[in-house]
N, C-alpha and C positions, 0 to 999 in steps of 0.2 A: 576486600573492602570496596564499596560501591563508591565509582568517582561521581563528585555530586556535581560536577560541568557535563556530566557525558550522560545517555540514555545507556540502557544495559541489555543485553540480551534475556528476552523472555519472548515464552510461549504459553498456551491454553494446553492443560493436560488433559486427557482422558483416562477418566481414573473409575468413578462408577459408573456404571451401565444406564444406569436411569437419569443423569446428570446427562448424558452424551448432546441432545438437544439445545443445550444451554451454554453447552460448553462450545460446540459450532457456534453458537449465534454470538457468544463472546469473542470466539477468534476473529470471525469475520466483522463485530463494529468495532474492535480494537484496531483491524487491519496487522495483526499479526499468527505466526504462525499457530500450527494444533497439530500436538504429538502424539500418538499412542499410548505411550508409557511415558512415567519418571525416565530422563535423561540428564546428564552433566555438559550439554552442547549447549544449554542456555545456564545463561548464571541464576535466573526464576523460572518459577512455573505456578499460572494462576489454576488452581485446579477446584475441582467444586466435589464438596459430599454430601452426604444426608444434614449434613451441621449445617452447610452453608459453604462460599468463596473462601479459598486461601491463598496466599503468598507465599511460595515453599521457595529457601534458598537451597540450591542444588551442590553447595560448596561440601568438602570431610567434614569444616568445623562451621556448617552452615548454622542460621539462626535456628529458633522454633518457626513452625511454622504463623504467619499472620492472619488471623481472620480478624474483620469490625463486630464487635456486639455491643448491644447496648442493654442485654441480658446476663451478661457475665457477671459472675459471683465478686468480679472486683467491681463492675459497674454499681452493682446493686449496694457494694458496701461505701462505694465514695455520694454514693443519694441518703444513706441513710443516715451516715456518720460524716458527710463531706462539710458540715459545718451550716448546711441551710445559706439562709439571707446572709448569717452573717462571716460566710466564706469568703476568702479576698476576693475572687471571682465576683462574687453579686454582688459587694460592696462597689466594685472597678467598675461595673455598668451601672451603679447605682438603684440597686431594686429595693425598693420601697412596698410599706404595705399599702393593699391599696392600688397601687401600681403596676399594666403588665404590661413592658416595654416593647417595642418593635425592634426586633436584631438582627442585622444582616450579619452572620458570619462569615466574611469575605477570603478567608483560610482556613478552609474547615477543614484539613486533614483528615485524621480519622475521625472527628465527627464526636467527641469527646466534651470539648467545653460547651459548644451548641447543642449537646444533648443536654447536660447540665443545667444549662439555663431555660430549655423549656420545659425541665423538670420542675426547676423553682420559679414558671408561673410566664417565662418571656413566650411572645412569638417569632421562633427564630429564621428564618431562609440561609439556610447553608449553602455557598458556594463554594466549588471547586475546580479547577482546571486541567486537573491532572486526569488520563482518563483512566490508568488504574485504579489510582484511586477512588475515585467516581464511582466506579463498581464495585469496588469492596463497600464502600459505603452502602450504595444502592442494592448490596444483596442486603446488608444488616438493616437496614430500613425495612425492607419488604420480609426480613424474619419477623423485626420488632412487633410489625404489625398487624402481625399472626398470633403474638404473644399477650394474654390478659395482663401480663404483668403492667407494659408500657405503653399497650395498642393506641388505648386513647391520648396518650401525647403523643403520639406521632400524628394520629389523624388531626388533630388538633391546634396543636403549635409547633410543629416541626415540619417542614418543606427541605427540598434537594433541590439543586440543578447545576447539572453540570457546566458550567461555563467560564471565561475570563472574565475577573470580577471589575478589574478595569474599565473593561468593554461594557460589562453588566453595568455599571452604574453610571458611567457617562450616558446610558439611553435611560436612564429614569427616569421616569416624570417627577416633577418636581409632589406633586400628591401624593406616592408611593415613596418617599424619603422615609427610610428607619426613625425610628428616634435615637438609634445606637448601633455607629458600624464596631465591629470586632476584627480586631486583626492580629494574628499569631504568627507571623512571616519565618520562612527560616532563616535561622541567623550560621553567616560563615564561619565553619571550623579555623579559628586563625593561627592554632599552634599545633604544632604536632604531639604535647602533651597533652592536647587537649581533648577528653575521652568522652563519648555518646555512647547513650548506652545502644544496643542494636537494635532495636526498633528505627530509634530516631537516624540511624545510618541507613534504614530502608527509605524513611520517608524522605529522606535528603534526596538521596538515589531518584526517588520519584519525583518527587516536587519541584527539584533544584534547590538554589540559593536564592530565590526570589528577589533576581539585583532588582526587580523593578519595584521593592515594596516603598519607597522614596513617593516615586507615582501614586502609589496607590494611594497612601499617608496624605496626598495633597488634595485627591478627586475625595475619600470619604471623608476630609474636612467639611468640602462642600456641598455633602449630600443628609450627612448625619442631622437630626435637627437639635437634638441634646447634648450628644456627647464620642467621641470614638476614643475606644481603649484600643490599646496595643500592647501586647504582652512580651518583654524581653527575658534575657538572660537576665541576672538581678545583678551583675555587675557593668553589663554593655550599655553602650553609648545610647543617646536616643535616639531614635530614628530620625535621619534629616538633618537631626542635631539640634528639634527644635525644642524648647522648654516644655514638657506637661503641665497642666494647670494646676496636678498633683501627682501623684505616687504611692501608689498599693504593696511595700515589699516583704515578699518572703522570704524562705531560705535556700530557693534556687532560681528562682525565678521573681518578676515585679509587674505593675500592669502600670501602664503612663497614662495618664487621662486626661486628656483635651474635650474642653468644658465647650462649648458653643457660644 
């Protein structure tokens, strides 16, 4: 299991022939190592095929392997059937007809609910800090945008950048204010009963426990000019501990919304 205070060992693999360029130039702006083959000396290995980047756990009873799509047969099926506008998601940022909102998603993880929403019409800028992550992301970007399926919302109403969302929005010009920050921070494993499924134990792994999302919670108060949601566990505290102006809940999860 990935301790989610500690960074892990990983490496860049070289897997096929024709990836071999991409896969140097990943070791080297990661600033980590590049192996020849699959190994169990690292607990990952980001390797690249004809599909795209993956996250391989090297463990007996390792995960599957992780790639980002926003082409996947289950992408395609939570846009088609994920409920539209009137999904808690688009209700929690408030999309309206008529209306196509500005969204910083300031924990874009894999890149999931920010696809979502510029699916249903927002313009989103996805931030990230993590720089695995970053890449997984930034290779499924640069598929999407190859693909007729999504191309044009990517080119359209979806951006990347890797950076500290922190750091990113204290230097915002007050002009450039979202109408709607988004935030999905990880929330700490507090019981040893307490089960994730293994996905969410990689992205822990990567992202950490985001002690600082308190901070965060406080600057895109400031910056949002409508509204900033934050998406918890559906039974966890609120962040900060401060009241939402409402509450979107489902059956594992809930969105808090602080109204402006």
């Amino acid at each position: 299991m990935i301790d989610s205070n500690k960074s892990f060992p990983i490496a860049v693999c070289l897997s096929a022939a024709e990836q071999n360029d991409k896969a140097l130039g990943l070791s080297r702006k990661l600033s980590i190592p590049l192996v020849p083959h699959e190994t169990d000396e690292y607990d990952f290995l980001l390797q690249y095929s004809v599909n795209g980047l993956a996250l391989k756990h090297t463990g007996k009873n390792g995960f599957e392997p992780i790639m980002v799509s926003f082409t996947s047969p289950t992408m395609t099926y939570r846009i088609k059937h994920g409920g539209g506008r009137s999904q808690a998601l688009a209700r929690a940022v408030g999309l309206k007809k008529g209306w196509q909102p500005t969204v910083i998603d300031a924990t874009a993880g894999f890149g999931r609910d920010g696809f979502i929403l510029a699916c249903l019409g927002c313009h989103v800028h996805m931030l990230e800090r993590s720089p695995i992550l970053a890449a997984l992301l930034e290779d499924a970007l640069q598929r999407a945008t190859e693909s007729g399926q999504v191309s044009e919302i990517i080119k359209k109403r979806l951006r990347f950048t890797e950076t500290d969302s922190i750091d990113f929005l204290q230097k915002l010009q007050q002009e450039d204010y979202p109408d709607v920050i988004y935030l999905d921070p990880m929330y700490p494993v507090r019981t040893k009963s307490s089960l994730v499924k293994k996905e969410m134990r990689i992205l822990r792994g990567l992202a950490g426990n985001d002690r600082d999302a308190e901070e965060l919670l406080t600057i895109a108060l400031a910056c949002a000019r409508k509204r900033v949601v934050v998406k918890r566990p559906r039974l966890a505290p609120t962040l900060s501990g401060w009241a939402p102006s409402h509450q979107i809940t489902g059956k594992t999860s809930r969105f808090d919304v602080y109204l402006i």
